[in-house]
Chimera marker file (.cmm) of the C-alpha trace (Angstrom):
<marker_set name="trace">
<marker id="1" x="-4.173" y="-9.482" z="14.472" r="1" g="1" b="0" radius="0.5"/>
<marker id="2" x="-2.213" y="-6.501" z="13.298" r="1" g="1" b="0" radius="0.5"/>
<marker id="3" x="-3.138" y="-3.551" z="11.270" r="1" g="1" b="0" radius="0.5"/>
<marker id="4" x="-0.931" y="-1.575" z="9.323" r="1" g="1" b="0" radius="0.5"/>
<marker id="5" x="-2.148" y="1.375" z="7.373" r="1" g="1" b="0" radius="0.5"/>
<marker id="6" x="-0.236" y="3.388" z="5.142" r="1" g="1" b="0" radius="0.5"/>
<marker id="7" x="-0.575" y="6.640" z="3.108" r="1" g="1" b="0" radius="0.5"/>
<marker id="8" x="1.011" y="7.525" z="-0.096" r="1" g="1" b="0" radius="0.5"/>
<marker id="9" x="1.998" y="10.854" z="-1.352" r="1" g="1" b="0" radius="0.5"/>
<marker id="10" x="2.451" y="11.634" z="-5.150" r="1" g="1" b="0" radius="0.5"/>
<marker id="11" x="4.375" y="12.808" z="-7.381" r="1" g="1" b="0" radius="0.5"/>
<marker id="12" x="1.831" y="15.058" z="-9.029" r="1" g="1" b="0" radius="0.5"/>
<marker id="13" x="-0.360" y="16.870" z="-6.242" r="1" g="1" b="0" radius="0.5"/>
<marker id="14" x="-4.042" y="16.716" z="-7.500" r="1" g="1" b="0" radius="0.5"/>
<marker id="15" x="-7.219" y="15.054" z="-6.839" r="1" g="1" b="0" radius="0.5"/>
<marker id="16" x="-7.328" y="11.753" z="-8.380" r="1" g="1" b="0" radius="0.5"/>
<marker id="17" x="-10.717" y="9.461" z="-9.370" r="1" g="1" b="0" radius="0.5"/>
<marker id="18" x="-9.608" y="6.134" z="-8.497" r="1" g="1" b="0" radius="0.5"/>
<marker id="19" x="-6.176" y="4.191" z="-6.927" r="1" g="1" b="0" radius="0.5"/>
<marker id="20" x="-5.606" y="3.090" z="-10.865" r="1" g="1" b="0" radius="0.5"/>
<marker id="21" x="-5.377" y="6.685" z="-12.479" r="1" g="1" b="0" radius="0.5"/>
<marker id="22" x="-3.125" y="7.289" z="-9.076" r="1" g="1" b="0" radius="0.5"/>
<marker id="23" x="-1.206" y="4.849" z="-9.927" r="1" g="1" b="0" radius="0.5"/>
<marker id="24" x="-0.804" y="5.417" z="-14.375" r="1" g="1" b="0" radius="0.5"/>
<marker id="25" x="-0.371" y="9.320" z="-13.522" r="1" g="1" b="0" radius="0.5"/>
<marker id="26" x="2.670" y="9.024" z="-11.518" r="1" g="1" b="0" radius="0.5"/>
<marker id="27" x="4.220" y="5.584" z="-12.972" r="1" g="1" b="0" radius="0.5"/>
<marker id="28" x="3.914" y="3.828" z="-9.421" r="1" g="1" b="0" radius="0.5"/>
<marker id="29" x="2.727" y="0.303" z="-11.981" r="1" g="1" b="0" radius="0.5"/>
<marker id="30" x="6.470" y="-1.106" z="-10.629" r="1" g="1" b="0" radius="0.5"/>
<marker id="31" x="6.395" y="-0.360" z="-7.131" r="1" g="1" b="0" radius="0.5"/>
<marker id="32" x="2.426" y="-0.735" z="-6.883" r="1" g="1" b="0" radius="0.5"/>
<marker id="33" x="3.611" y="-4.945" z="-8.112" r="1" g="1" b="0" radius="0.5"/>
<marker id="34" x="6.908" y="-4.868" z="-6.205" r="1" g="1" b="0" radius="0.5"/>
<marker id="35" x="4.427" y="-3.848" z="-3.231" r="1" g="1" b="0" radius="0.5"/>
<marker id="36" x="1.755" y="-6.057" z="-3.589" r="1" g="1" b="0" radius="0.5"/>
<marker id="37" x="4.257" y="-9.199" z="-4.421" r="1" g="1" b="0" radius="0.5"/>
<marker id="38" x="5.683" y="-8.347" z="-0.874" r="1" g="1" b="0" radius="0.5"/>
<marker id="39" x="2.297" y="-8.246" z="0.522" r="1" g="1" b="0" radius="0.5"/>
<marker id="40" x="1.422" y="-11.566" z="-0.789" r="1" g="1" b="0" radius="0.5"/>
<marker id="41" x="4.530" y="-13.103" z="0.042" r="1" g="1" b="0" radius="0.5"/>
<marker id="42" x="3.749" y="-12.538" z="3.336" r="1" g="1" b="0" radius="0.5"/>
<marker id="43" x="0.769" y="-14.842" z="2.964" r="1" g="1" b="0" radius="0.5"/>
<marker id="44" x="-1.954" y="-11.941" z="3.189" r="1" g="1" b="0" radius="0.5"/>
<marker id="45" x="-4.856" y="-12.645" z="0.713" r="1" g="1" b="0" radius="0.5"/>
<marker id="46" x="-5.088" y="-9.462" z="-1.288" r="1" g="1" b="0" radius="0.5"/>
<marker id="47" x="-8.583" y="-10.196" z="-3.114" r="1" g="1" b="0" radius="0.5"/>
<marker id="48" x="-10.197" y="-11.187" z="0.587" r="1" g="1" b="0" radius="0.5"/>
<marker id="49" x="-11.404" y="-7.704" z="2.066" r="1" g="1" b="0" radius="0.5"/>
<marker id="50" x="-10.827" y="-8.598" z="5.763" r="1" g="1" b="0" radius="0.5"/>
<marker id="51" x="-7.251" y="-8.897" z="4.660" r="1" g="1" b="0" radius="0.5"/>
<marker id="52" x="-6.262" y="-6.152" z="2.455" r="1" g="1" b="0" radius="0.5"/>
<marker id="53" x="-7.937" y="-2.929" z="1.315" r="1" g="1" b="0" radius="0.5"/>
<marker id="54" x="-7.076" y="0.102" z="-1.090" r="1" g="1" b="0" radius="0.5"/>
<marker id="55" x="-8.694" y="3.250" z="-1.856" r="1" g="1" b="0" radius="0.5"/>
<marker id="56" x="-8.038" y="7.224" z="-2.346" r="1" g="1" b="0" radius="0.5"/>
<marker id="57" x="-7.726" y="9.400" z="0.876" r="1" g="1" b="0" radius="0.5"/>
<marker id="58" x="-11.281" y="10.950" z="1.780" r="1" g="1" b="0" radius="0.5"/>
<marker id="59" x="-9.587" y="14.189" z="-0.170" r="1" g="1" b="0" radius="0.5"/>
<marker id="60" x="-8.829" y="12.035" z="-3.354" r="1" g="1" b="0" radius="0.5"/>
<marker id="61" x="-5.174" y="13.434" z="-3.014" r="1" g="1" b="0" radius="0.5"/>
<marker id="62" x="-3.745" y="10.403" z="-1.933" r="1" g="1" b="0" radius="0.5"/>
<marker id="63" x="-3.524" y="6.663" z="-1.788" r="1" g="1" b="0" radius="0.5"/>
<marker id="64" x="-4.423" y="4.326" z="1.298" r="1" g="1" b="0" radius="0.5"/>
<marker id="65" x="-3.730" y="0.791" z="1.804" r="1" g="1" b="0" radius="0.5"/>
<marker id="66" x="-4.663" y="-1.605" z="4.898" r="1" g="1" b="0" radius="0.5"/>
<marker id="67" x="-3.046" y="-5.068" z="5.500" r="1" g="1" b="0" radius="0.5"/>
<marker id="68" x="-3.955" y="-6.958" z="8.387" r="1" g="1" b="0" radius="0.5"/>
<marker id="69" x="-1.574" y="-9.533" z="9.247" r="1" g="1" b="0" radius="0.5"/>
<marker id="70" x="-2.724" y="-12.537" z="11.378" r="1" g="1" b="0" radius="0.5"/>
<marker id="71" x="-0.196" y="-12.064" z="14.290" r="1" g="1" b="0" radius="0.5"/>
<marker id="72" x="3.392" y="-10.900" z="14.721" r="1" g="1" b="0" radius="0.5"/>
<marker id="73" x="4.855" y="-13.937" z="13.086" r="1" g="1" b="0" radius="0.5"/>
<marker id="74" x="2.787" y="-13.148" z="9.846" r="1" g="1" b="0" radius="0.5"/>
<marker id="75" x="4.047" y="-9.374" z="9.909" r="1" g="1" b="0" radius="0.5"/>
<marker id="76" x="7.910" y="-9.996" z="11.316" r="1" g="1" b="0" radius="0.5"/>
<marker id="77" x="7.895" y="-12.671" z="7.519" r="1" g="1" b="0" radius="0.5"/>
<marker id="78" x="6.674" y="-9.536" z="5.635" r="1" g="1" b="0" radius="0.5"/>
<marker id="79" x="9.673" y="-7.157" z="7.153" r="1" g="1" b="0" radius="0.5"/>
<marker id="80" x="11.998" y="-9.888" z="6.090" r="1" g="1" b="0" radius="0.5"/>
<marker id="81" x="10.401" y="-9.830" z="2.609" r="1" g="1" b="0" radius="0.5"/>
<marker id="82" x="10.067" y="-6.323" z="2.115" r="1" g="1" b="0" radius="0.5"/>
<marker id="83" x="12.511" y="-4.981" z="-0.472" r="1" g="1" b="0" radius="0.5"/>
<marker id="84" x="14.573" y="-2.032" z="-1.435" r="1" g="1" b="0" radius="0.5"/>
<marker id="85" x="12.236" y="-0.486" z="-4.093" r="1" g="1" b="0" radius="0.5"/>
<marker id="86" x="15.612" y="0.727" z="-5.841" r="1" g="1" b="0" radius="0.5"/>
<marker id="87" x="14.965" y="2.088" z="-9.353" r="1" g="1" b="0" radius="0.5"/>
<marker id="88" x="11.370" y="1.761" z="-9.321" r="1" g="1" b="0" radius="0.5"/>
<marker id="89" x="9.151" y="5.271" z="-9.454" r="1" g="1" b="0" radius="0.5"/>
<marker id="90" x="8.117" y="5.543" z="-5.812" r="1" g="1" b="0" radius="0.5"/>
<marker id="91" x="5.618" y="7.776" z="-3.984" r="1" g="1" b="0" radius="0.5"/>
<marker id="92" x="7.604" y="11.203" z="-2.684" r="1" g="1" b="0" radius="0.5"/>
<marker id="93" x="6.400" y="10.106" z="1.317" r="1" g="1" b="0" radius="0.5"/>
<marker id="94" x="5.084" y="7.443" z="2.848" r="1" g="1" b="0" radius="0.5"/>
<marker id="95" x="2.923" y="7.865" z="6.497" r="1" g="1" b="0" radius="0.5"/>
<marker id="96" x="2.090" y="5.040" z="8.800" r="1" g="1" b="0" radius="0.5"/>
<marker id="97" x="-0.930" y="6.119" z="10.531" r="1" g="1" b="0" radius="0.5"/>
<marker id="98" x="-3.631" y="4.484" z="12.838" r="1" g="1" b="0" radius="0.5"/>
<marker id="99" x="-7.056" y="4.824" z="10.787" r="1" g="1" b="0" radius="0.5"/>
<marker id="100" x="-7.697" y="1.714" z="8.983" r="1" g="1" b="0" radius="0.5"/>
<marker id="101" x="-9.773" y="1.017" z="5.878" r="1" g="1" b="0" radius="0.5"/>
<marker id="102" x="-11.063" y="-1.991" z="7.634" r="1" g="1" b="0" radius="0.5"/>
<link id1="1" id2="2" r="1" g="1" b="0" radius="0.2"/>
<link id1="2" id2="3" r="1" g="1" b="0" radius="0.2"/>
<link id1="3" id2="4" r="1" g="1" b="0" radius="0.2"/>
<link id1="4" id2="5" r="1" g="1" b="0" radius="0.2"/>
<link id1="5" id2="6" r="1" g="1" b="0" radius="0.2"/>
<link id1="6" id2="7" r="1" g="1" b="0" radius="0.2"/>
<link id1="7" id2="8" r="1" g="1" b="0" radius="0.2"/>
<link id1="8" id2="9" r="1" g="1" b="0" radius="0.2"/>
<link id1="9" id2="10" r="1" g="1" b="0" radius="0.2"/>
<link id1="10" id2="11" r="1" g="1" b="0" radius="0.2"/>
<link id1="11" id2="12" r="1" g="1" b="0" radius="0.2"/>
<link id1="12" id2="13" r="1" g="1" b="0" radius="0.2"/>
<link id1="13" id2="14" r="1" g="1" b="0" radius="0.2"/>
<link id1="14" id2="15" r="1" g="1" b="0" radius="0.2"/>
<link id1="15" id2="16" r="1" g="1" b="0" radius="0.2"/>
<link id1="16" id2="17" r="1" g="1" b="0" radius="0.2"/>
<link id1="17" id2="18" r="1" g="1" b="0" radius="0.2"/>
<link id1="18" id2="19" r="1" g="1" b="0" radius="0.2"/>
<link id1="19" id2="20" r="1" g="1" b="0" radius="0.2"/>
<link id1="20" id2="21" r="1" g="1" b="0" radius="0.2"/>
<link id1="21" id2="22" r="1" g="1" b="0" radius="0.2"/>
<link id1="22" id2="23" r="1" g="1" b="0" radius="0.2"/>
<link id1="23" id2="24" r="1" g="1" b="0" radius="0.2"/>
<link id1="24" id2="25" r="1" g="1" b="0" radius="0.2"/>
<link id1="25" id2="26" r="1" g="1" b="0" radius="0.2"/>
<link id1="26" id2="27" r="1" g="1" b="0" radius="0.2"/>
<link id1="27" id2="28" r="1" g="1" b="0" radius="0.2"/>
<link id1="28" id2="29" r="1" g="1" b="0" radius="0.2"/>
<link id1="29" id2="30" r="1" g="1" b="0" radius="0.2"/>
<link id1="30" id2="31" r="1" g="1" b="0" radius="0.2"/>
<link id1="31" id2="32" r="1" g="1" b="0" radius="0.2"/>
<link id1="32" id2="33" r="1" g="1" b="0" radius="0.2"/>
<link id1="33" id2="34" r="1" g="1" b="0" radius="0.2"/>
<link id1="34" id2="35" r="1" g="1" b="0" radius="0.2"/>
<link id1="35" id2="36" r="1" g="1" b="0" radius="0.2"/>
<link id1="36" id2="37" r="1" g="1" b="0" radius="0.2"/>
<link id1="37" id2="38" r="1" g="1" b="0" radius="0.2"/>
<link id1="38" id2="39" r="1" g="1" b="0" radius="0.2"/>
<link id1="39" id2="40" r="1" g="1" b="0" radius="0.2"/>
<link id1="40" id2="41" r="1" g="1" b="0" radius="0.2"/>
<link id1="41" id2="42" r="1" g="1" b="0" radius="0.2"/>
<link id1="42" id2="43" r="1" g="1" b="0" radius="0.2"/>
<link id1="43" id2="44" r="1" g="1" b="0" radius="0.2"/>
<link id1="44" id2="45" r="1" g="1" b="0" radius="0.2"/>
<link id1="45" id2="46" r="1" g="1" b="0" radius="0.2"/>
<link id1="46" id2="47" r="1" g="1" b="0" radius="0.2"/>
<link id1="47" id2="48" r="1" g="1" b="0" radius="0.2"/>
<link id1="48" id2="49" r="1" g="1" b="0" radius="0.2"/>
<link id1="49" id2="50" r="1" g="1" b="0" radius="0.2"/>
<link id1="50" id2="51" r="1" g="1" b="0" radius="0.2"/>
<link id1="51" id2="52" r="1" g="1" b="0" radius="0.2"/>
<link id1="52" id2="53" r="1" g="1" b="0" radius="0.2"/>
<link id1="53" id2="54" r="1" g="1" b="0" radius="0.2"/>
<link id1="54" id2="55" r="1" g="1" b="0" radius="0.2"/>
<link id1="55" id2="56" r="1" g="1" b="0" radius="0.2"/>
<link id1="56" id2="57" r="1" g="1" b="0" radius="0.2"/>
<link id1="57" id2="58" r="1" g="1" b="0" radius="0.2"/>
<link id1="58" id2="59" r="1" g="1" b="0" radius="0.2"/>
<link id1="59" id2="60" r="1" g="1" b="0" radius="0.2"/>
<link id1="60" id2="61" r="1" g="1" b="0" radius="0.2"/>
<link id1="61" id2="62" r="1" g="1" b="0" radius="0.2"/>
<link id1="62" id2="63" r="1" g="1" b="0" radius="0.2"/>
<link id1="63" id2="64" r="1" g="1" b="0" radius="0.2"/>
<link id1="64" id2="65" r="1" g="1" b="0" radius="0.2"/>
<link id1="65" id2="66" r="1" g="1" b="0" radius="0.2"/>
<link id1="66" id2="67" r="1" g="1" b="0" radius="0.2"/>
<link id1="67" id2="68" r="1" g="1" b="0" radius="0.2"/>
<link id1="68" id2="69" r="1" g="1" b="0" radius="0.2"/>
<link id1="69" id2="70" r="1" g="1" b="0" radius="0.2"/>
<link id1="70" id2="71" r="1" g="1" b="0" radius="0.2"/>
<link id1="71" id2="72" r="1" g="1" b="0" radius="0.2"/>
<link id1="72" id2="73" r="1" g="1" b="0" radius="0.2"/>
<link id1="73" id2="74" r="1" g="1" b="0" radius="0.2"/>
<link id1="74" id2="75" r="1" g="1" b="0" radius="0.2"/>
<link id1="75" id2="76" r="1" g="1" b="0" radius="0.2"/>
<link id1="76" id2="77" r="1" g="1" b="0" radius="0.2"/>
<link id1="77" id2="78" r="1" g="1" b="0" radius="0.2"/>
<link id1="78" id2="79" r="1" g="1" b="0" radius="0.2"/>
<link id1="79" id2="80" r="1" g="1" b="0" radius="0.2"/>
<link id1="80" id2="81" r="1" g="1" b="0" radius="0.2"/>
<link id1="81" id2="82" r="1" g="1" b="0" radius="0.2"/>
<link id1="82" id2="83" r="1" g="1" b="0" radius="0.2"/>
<link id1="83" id2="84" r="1" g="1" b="0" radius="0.2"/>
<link id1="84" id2="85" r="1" g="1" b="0" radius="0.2"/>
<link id1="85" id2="86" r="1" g="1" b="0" radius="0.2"/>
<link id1="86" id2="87" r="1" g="1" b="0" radius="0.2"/>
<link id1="87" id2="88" r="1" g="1" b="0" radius="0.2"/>
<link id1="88" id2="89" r="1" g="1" b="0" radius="0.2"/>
<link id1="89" id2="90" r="1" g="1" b="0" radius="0.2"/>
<link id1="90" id2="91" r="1" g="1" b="0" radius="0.2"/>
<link id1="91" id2="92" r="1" g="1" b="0" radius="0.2"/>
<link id1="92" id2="93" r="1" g="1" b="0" radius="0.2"/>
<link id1="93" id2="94" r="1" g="1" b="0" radius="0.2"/>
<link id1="94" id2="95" r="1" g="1" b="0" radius="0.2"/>
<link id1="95" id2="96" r="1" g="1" b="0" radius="0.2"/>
<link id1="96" id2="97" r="1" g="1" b="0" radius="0.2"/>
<link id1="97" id2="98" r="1" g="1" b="0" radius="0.2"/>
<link id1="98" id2="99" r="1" g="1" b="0" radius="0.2"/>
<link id1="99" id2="100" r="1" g="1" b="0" radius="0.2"/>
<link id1="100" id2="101" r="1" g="1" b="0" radius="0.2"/>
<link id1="101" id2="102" r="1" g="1" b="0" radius="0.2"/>
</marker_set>
């Protein structure tokens, strides 16, 4: 099994209320698909829990997202997937780091 855990930095610094008005404020709806279509393409399950999770940062600044990939063949198929997110609105930073959200 292998975690990866990933913070994202916004556009507009504030305190947000949820992943969704994240998300709307700072026009991430394109990459937030492109993302999870990657994800998924992978073959993680994104509506089981033990697979993928999402929330704001313990601060509400930010967003968080956890994938757990069965083993190293699982997460090598999801660096192969992963695409350029081009002209799509992106977060300003993203941080790997090692505290999961499951």
């Amino acid at each position: 099994m292998i975690k990866r855990t990933k913070v994202f930095y916004p556009h507009i610094v504030k305190q947000y209320e949820s992943v969704e008005q994240f998300i709307s404020e700072n026009s991430y709806a394109e990459f937030y698909a492109a993302l999870r279509a990657e994800i998924e393409s992978a073959g993680v399950n994104l509506s089981n829990a033990s697979q993928y999770a999402e929330a704001l940062s313990d601060d509400g600044f930010e967003a968080v997202t956890t994938v757990v990939f069965a083993d190293q063949a699982q997460y090598d198929s999801y660096l192969a997937i992963v695409a350029e997110h081009g002209d799509k609105r992106a977060p300003i930073f993203e941080e790997n780091v090692e505290e999961h959200l499951i």
